[in-house]
N, C-alpha and C positions, 0 to 999 in steps of 0.2 A: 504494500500500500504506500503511496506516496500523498503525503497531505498537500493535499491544496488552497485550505485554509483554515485558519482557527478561530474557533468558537471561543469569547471571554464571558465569565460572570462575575461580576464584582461585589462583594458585599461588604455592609458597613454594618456594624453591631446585628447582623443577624441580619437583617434586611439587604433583600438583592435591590441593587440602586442599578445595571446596568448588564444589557444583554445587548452582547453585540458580537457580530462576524467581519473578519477581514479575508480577504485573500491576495495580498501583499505579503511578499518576504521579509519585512521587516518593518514591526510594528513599536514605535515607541511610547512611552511610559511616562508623564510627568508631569506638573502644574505647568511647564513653558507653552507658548503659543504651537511652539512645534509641535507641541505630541499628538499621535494621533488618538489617543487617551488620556483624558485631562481629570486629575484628582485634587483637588481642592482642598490642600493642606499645607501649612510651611514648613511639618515635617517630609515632604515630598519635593525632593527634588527638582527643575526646570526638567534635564534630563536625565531622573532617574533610574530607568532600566528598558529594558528592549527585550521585544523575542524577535527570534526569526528562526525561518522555515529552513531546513536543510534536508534535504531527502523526506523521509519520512518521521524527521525530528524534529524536536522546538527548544532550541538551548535560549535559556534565560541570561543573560544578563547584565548585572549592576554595571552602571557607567560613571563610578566613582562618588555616588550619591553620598551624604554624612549621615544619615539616619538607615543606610542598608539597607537588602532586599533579603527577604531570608525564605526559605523551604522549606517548611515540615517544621517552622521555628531553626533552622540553622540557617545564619549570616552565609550569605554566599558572595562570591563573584563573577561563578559561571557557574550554568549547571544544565545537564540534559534532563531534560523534562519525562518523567513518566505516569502512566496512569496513576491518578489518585493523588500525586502531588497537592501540596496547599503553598500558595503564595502569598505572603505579609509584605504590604508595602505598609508601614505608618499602621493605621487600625484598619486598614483596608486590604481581604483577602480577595486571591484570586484564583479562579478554575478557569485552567486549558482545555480545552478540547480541540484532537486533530481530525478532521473532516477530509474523508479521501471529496474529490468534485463529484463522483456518479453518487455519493450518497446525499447530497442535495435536495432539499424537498423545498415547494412551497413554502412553508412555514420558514427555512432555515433562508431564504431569500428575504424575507420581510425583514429577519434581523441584522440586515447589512444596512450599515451606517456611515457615511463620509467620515464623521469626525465627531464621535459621543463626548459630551461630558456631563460629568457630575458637578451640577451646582447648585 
């Protein structure tokens, strides 16, 4: 299977604040105008962290942010992503999901967005 793009959920104390699909190889992470996922906190970096797509993988990571990016609670600065992971930017966690294209449904079309944010 090769992904072709990735599904995020983000949640903030327990509530999902943001469901969104890219299919871009590289998605970045952070309160800057650049990101293409914008988190609304000052412990969050401008550019705090990136995924991107390699083969059938999604490596995470930190872009030298001060408050880290961590997995499963461990501080990272790179990491290959696998099922079940949990990502903590600040109080904000995150689910990956890798979507080969033929598994595509209606539904999963609706949740593609140019440029989500949380505000």
């Amino acid at each position: 299977m090769v992904a072709q793009r990735i599904n995020l959920r983000i949640t903030f104390d327990g509530r999902v604040l943001l469901r969104s699909s890219f299919d871009k190889g590289i998605i970045l992470i952070g309160r800057g105008s650049e990101a293409d996922v914008l988190l609304p906190s000052d412990r969050v970096s401008r550019s705090h962290c990136q995924l991107e797509l390699v083969g059938d993988s999604c490596i995470l990571q930190d872009l030298g942010s001060l408050h880290g990016t961590r997995v499963n609670g461990v501080r990272i600065d790179r990491h290959i992503l696998v099922a079940g992971d949990s990502i903590q930017i600040d109080d904000f966690a995150v689910w990956v999901e890798l979507v080969p294209k033929c598994d595509e449904t209606a539904a999963d079309r609706q949740l593609i967005q140019d440029r989500p944010t949380l505000r």
